[in-house]
N, C-alpha and C positions, 0 to 999 in steps of 0.2 A: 510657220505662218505667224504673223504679228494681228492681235488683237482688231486693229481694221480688216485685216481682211479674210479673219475668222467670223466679223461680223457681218460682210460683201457677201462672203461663202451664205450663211444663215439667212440673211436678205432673199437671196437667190432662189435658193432653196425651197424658205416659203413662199414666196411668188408663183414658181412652178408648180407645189402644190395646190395652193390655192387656185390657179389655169384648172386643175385638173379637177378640184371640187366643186367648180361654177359649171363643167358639162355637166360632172355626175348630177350635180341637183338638175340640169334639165333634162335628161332620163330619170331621173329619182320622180319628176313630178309628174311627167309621161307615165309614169308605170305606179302612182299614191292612189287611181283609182282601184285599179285590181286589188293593190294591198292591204287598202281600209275592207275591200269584199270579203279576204282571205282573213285578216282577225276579226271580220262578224261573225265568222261560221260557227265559233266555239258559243255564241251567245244564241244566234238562232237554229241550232238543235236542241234549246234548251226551251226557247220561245214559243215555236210551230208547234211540239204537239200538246201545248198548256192553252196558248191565245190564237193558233191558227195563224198568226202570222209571224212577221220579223218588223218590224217598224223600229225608227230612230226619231227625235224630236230634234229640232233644231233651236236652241233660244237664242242666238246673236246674228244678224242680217249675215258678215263676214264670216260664221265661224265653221263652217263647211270648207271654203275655200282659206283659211288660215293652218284648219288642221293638214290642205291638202297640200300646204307650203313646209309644214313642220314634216311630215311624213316623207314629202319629195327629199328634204335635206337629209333626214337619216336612211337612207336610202342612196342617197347621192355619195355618204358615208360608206356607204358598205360597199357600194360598184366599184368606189374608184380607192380603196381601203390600198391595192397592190402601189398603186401610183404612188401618194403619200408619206407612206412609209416603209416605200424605197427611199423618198428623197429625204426623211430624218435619220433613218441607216445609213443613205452617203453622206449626211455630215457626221453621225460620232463615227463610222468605223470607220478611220483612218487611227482614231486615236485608242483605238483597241488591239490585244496582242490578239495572235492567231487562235490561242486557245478561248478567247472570249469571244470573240467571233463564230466561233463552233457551236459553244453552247448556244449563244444570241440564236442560230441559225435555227436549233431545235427546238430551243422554248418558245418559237415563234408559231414555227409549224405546230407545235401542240397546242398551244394559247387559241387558235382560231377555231378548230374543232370545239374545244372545251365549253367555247363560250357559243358557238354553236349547239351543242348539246344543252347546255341552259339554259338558252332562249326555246327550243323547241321542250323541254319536259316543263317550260312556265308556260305556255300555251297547250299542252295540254294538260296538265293540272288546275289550271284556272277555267279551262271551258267546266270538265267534273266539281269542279268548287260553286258553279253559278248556280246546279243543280239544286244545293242546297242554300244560297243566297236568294234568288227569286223564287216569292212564294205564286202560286196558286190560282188560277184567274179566280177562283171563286171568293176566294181573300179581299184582292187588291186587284184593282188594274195597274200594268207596268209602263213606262215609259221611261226609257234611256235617252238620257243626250249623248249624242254620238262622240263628240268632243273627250267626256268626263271620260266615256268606255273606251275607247282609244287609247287615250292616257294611262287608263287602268290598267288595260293590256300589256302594250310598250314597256309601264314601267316594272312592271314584276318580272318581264321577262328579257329587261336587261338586269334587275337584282339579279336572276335565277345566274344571267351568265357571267355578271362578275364574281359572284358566290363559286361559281364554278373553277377560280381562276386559285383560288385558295389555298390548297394542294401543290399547285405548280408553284406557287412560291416558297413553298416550304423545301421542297423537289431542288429550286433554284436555290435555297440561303444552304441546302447539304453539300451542291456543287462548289458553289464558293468557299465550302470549307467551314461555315460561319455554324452551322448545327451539323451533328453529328446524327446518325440513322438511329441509334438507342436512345440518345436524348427524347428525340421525336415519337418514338412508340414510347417512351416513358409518361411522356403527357397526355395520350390518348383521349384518358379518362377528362379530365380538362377540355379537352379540343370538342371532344362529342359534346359537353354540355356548353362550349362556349356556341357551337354550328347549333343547338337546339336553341340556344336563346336568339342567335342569329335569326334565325328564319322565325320564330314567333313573333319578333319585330320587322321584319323583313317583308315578309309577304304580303300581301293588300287584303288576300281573304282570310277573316273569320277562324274556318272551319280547319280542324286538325288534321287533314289528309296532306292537304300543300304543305304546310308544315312539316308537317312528320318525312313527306317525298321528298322536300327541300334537304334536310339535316340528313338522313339517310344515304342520299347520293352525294352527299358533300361528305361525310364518313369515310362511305367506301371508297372515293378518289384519294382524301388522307391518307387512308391506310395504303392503298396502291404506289403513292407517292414515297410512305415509311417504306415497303418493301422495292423500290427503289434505292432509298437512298444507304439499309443493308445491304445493298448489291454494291453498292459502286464503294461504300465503306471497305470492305472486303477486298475488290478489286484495290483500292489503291494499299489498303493495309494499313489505314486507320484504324479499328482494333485492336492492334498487336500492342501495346504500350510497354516499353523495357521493364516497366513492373511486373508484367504476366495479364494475368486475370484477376489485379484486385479491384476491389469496389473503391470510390471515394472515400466511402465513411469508413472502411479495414485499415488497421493497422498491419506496415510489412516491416519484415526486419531486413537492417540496411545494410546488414553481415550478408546477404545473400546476393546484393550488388556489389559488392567490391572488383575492382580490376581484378580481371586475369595475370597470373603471371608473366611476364613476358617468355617467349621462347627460345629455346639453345639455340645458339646461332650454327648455323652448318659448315662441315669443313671446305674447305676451299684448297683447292691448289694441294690435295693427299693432308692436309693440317688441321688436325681435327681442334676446336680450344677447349673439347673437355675432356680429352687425354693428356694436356699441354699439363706440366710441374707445376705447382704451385708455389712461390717465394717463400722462404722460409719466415719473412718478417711480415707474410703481408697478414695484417689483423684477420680476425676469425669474424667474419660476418655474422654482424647481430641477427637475430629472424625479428621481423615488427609485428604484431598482431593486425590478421587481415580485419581493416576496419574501416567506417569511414573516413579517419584523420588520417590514413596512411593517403590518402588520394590529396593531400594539399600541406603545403610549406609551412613553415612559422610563422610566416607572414600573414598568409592568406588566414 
C-alpha cells in the first residue's frame, strides 16, 4: 500500500470507531447514574454510622450533569473498548509477522484483567482509606462535593490499574528478547523501592495502607512476571551461553574455547585414508598450540 492509502485505511478506521464510541457514550450516560451510586458506596459506609446520613453538595448550577457527561464517556469507553480496538489491530496487524501477532493476542487478553484488578483493589482501598480521612461528627461537620469525590475515586483507581500494567511489560520487553529473566530478578531490590515511591506519590490518600497495598500487589505481579520470564529463558535456551556459567565480571580462559579438531574422515568404497601410505616426501606436520590465534589467518 502507498502512503495515501495507508492514510484512506487510518481515516476509515477512525471513523468506524468513533460510530462506535458515540453509541457507547449513549448507554455510558444511560447507565452514569447507577455508576456515580455504585462509587458512593465506599464513602457512605463510612458516612451513615458517624452523621446518619450520605449527603453530597452541589456548588456549580451544571456540575451534576457535567460529571454525568464525563462518566457517560468513560463508560462509553469501556462498553465499546472490543469495537475499537479491533479497528486499531486491523490497521497494524497486517504489518506484523505471525509470531507478533501471537504474543499481541496474549498481552492483550492479560492487560484487561490486570487493569481490571487495579481499578477494583483502588476502590476498595480507598473506601478503608476514607475511614481514617474523615473525622468524627463531633469534630467537624462533613460535606463533599460530589464532583471532587468522583474524581478522587476515578482517578486512583485508574492509577491503581495502570500501575497494574507494569509487570506485563517487563513480561513483554523478556518476550522480545530485550531483558533477559536474571537481569530482571537481579533488579528486584530497585523495582520494589522504585513501586514504593510509586504509589507514595501515586495514590490520592494520605494514610499508609493504600500505599503499602498499592507497592505490594505491584511486587508480587513483578515477581510473577520475573518467574515467567525464567520459564520462557529456559524454554528457548537463553541461559546456555557457549561460555558455560560464567558471570560478567569472571574471568575464563579462552584455551577452553578453542575448535575441536576436526574428524577422520570415513572410509568409502572398502578405502579407509588412515590406513592409506604416507609419501615419503610429504613434510612431518607441525602440531600448533591450541589457542586462540590458531582460529584466524595472518591477516585477520
Amino acid at each position: 500500500m502507498t502512503l495515501m492509502e495507508h492514510l484512506r485505511e487510518l481515516r476509515s478506521r477512525l471513523f468506524k470507531a468513533s460510530l462506535g464510541l458515540v453509541l457507547g457514550f449513549g448507554i455510558g450516560y444511560w447507565l452514569s447514574k447507577p455508576a456515580i451510586n455504585i462509587v458512593k458506596d465506599p464513602v457512605c459506609d463510612v458516612m451513615k454510622p458517624r452523621f446518619g446520613e450520605c449527603k453530597f453538595v452541589q456548588l456549580g448550577v451544571a456540575d451534576v450533569f457535567l460529571l454525568q457527561l464525563k462518566v457517560g464517556l468513560w463508560l462509553g469507553l469501556l462498553i465499546t473498548a472490543p469495537w475499537w480496538m479491533y479497528q486499531l489491530w486491523a490497521f497494524i496487524a497486517p504489518g506484523l509477522h505471525r509470531h507478533e501477532r501471537k504474543y499481541a493476542y496474549i498481552f492483550i487478553s492479560i492487560a484487561a484483567p490486570l487493569f481490571a484488578l487495579g481499578a477494583y483493589l483502588a476502590w476498595f482501598a480507598l473506601g478503608h482509606g476514607l475511614e481514617y480521612l474523615l473525622p468524627d461528627k463531633d469534630f467537624i461537620e462533613t460535606s463533599l462535593d460530589i464532583t471532587r469525590y468522583v474524581d478522587f475515586i476515578t482517578t486512583g483507581m485508574l492509577v491503581f490499574g495502570v500501575a497494574f500494567e507494569f509487570p506485563l511489560i517487563a513480561m513483554m520487553l523478556n518476550f522480545a528478547g530485550v531483558l533477559s529473566g536474571r537481569k530482571l530478578l537481579g533488579w528486584w531490590r530497585t523495582v520494589v523501592f522504585i513501586f514504593f515511591a510509586f504509589a507514595a506519590v501515586a495514590t490520592p490518600t494520605p494514610d499508609p495502607f493504600t500505599m503499602t497495598g498499592l507497592a505490594l500487589a505491584m511486587s508480587l505481579l513483578y515477581f510473577g512476571a520475573v518467574a515467567v520470564a525464567l520459564i520462557n529463558d529456559k524454554r528457548k535456551g537463553r541461559n546456555q551461553s557457549i561460555y558455560g556459567d560464567v558471570s560478567d565480571d569472571e574471568i575464563s580462559s579462552l584455551d577452553d574455547y578453542a575448535p575441536e579438531p576436526v574428524a577422520a574422515a570415513t572410509s568409502v568404497g572398502g578405502y579407509d585414508p588412515v590406513d592409506a601410505p604416507t609419501p615419503v616426501d610429504a613434510p612431518t606436520p607441525v602440531e600448533r598450540p591450541r589457542s586462540l590465534d590458531s582460529r584466524y589467518d595472518d591477516i585477520t
